[in-house]
C-alpha positions as CSV (number, residue, x, y, z in Angstrom):
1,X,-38.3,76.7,141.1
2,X,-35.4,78.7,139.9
3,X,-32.0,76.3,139.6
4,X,-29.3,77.2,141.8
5,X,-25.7,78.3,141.1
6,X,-24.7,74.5,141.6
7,X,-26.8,72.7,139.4
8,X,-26.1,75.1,136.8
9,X,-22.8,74.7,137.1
10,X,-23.3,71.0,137.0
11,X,-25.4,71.1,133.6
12,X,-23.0,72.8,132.3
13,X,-20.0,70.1,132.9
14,X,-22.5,67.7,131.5
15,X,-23.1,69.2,128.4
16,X,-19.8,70.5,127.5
17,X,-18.0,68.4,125.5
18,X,-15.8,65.5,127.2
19,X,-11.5,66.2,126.3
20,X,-10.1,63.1,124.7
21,X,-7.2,61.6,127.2
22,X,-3.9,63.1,125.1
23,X,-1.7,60.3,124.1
24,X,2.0,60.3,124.7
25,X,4.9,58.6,122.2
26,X,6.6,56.1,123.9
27,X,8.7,54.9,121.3
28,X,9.1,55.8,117.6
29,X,11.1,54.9,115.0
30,X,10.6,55.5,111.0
31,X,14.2,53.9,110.6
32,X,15.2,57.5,109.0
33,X,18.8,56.9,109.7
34,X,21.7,55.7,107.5
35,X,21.7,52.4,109.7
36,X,20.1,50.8,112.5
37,X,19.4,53.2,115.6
38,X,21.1,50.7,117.7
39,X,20.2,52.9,121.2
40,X,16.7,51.6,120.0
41,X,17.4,48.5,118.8
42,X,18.8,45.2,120.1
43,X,20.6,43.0,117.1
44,X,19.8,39.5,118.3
45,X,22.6,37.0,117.6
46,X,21.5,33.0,118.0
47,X,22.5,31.2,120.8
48,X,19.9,28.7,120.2
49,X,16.6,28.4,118.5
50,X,12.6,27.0,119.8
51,X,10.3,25.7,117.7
52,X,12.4,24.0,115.6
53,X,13.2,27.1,113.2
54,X,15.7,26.3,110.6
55,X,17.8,29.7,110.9
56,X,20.7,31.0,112.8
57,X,20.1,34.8,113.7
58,X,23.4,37.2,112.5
59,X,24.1,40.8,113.3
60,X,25.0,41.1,109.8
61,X,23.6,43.7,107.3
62,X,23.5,40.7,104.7
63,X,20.4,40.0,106.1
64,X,20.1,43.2,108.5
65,X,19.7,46.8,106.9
66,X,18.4,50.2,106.5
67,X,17.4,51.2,103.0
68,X,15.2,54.4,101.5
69,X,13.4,54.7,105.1
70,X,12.5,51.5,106.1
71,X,13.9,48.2,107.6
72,X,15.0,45.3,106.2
73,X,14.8,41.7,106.5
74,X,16.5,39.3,104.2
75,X,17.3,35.9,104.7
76,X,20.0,34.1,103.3
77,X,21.0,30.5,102.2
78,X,24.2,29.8,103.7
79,X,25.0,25.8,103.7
80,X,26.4,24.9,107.0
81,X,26.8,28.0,108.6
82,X,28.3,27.7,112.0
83,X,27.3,29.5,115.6
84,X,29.8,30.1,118.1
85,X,28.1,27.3,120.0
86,X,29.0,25.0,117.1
87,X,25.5,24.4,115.8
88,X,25.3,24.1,112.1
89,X,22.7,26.1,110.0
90,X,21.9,26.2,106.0
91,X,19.7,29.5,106.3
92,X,20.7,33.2,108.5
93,X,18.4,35.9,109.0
94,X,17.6,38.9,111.2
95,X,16.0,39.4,114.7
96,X,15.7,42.6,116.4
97,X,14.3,43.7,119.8
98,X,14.4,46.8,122.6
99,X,15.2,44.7,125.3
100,X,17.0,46.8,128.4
101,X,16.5,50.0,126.2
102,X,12.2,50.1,125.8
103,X,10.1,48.9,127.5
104,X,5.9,49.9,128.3
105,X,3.0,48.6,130.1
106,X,-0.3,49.5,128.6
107,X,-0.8,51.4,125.2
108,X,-1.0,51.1,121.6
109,X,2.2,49.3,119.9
110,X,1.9,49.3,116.2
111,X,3.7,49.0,112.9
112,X,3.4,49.4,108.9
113,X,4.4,46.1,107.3
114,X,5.2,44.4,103.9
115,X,6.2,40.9,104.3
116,X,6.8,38.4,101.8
117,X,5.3,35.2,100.5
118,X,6.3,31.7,100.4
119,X,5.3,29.0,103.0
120,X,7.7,28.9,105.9
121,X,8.5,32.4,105.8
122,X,8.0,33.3,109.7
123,X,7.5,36.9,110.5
124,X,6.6,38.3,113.3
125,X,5.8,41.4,115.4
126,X,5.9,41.1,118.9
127,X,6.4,41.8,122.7
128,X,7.6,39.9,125.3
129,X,8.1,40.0,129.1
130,X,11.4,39.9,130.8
131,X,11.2,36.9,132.5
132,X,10.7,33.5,132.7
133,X,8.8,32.4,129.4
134,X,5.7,32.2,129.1
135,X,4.9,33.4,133.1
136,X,5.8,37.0,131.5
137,X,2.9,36.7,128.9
138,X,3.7,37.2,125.5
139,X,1.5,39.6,123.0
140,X,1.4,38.2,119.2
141,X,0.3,41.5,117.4
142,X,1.2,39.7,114.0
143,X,2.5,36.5,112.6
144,X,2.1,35.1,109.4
145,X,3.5,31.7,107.6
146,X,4.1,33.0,104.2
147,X,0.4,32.6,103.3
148,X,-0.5,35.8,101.4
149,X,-4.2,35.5,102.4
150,X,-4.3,36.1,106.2
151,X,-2.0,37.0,109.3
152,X,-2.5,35.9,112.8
153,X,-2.5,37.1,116.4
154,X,-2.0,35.4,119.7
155,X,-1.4,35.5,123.8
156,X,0.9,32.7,125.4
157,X,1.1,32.6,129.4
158,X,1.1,30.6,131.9
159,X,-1.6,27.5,131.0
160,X,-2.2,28.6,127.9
161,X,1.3,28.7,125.7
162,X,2.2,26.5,122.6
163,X,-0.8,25.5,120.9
164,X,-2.9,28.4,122.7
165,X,-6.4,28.5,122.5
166,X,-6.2,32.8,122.5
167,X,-5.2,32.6,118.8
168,X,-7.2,34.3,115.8
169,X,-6.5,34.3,112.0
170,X,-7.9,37.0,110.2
171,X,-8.0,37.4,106.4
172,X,-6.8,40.0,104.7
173,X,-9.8,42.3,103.8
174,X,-7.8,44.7,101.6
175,X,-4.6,43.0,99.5
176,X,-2.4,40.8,100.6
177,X,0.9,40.5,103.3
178,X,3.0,41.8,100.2
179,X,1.2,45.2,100.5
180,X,2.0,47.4,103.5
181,X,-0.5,47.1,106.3
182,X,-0.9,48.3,110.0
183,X,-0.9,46.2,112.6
184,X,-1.4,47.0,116.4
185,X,-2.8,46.1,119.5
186,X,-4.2,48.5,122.0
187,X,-3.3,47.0,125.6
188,X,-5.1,48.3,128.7
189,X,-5.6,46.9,131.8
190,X,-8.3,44.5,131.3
191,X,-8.5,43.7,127.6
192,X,-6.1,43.2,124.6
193,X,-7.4,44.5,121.4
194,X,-6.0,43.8,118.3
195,X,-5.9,45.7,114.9
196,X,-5.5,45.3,110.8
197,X,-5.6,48.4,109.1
198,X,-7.4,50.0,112.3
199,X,-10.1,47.0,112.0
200,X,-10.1,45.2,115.2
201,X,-10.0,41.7,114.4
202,X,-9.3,39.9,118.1
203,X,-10.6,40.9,121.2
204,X,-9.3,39.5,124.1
205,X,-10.5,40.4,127.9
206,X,-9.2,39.6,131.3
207,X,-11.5,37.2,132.2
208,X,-11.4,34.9,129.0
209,X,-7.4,35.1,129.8
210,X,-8.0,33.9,133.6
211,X,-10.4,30.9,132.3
212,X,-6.7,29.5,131.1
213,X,-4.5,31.1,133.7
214,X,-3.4,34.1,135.3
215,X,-3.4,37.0,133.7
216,X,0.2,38.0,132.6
217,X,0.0,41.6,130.8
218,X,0.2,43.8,133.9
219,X,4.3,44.0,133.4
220,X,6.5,45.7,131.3
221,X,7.1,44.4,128.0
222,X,10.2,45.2,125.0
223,X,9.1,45.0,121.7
224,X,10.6,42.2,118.8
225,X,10.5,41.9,114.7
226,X,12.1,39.2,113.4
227,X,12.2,36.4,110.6
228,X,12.3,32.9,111.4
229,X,12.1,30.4,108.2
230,X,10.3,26.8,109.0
231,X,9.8,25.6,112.1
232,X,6.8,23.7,114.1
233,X,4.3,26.6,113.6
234,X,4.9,26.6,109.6
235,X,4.8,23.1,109.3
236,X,1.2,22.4,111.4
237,X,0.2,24.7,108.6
238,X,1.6,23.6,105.1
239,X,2.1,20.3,106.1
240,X,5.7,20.1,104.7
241,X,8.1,17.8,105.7
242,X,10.8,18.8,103.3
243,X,13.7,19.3,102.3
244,X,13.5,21.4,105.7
245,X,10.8,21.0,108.4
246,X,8.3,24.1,106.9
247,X,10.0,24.6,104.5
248,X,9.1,23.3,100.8
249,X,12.0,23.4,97.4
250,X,9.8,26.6,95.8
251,X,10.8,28.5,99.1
252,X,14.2,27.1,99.2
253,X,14.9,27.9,95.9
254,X,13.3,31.5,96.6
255,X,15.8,31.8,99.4
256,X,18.5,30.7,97.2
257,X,17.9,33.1,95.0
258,X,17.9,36.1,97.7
259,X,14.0,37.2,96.4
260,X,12.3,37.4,99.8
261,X,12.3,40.6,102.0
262,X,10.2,41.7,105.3
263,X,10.1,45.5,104.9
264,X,9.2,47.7,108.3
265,X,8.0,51.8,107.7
266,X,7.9,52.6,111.3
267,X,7.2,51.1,114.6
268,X,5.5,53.4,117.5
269,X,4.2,52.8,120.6
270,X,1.7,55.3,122.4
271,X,0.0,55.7,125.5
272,X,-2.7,58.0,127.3
């Protein structure tokens, strides 16, 4: 039986080779500019801190700035620095997000890093509804405690914030944090799937989410770098108790001596 026009036409679309979905940028930035891109960028300033962190956020380019294509983060030992709020601090350093100016649902949010070591040291990349904490979900793509050896990633909503139980530290397969490394997670509607160097490391579906609580990754969410130093986190971790909470003399004294740095190449976010 000879095939009609139809089903050869229908072999045909079988057997050709499937397009890949294009992606679209949603947000780049290779911080190419003399300073801060601040219709990008939000330059958080503290009006009070969680987790017990031991810093005060400035808008200052002491611990703030742009330098040979990249960003900077630098914290800074200040004894008894003072917020408008009258809250006293020994340590400033730097938070930045695109709150009000991007925001996405769905896609690929990633970032070249080189952080720093030196237990307490609290950097993160991040995105966050904007909302009501943690109802909004939050997405950890990476945090790390100033332990050379391994980064982490995380979800927080509702039933399942704090001490989550969607957490994963991965070790570093290739370095160290001081080297620069990728990190990204690809968000879709039913899974989060997070990345080291384009290894997934963490995947995360809808329904291991709902065995917690609801699923909170269906609304927009602004991106977030920052430092914090000590802390709750740091301290379930290196089990220091002083002379800050998280924070041990040898980091101090690095402080002290200006030596730590976070360093960001670019951030993008994509989607198809």
């Amino acid at each position: 039986m000879r095939p009609t026009l139809l089903a050869l036409a229908l072999l045909t679309l079988m057997l050709r080779p499937q397009a890949q979905t294009p992606e679209r940028t949603v947000f780049f930035d290779d911080f190419s500019a003399a300073e801060l891109d601040r219709s990008k960028w939000n330059v958080v300033v503290t009006g009070r801190t969680v987790n017990n962190e031991q810093q005060a956020y400035v808008d200052s380019p002491e611990v703030l700035s742009v330098r040979d294509g990249a960003l900077v983060i630098r914290p800074r030992f200040r004894r008894g620095f003072t917020t408008v709020e009258g809250r006293a601090f020994d340590f400033i350093s730097g938070r930045i997000d695109t709150k009000s100016k991007v925001t996405f649902t769905y896609g690929v949010a990633a970032a070249r890093m080189k952080l720093a070591a030196g237990a307490g040291l609290w950097p993160a990349f991040w995105a966050l509804g904007d909302g009501r904490w943690p109802d909004t979900g939050e997405i950890d793509i990476m945090e790390n405690v100033g332990d050379p050896g391994w980064t982490s990633v995380a979800l927080h909503g509702p039933g399942y914030f704090g001490d989550t139980p969607l957490v994963k530290r991965t070790a570093m397969t290739a370095g160290d944090v001081t080297g620069w490394h990728e990190y990204s997670v690809d968000w879709t509607r039913d899974a989060l799937a997070f990345q080291v160097d384009g290894r997934e490391v963490y995947r995360v579906t809808r329904a291991a989410v709902e065995r917690y609580g609801a699923w909170a990754y269906d609304n927009p969410k602004f991106l977030i770098l920052n430092l914090a130093l000590g802390g709750n986190y740091p301290q379930s971790v290196n089990k220091s108790a002083g002379p800050y909470p998280g924070l041990p003399d040898a980091t101090v004294r690095s402080i002290q001596n200006d030596e730590p740095t976070i360093v960001v190449d670019w951030v993008r976010v994509t989607s198809r």
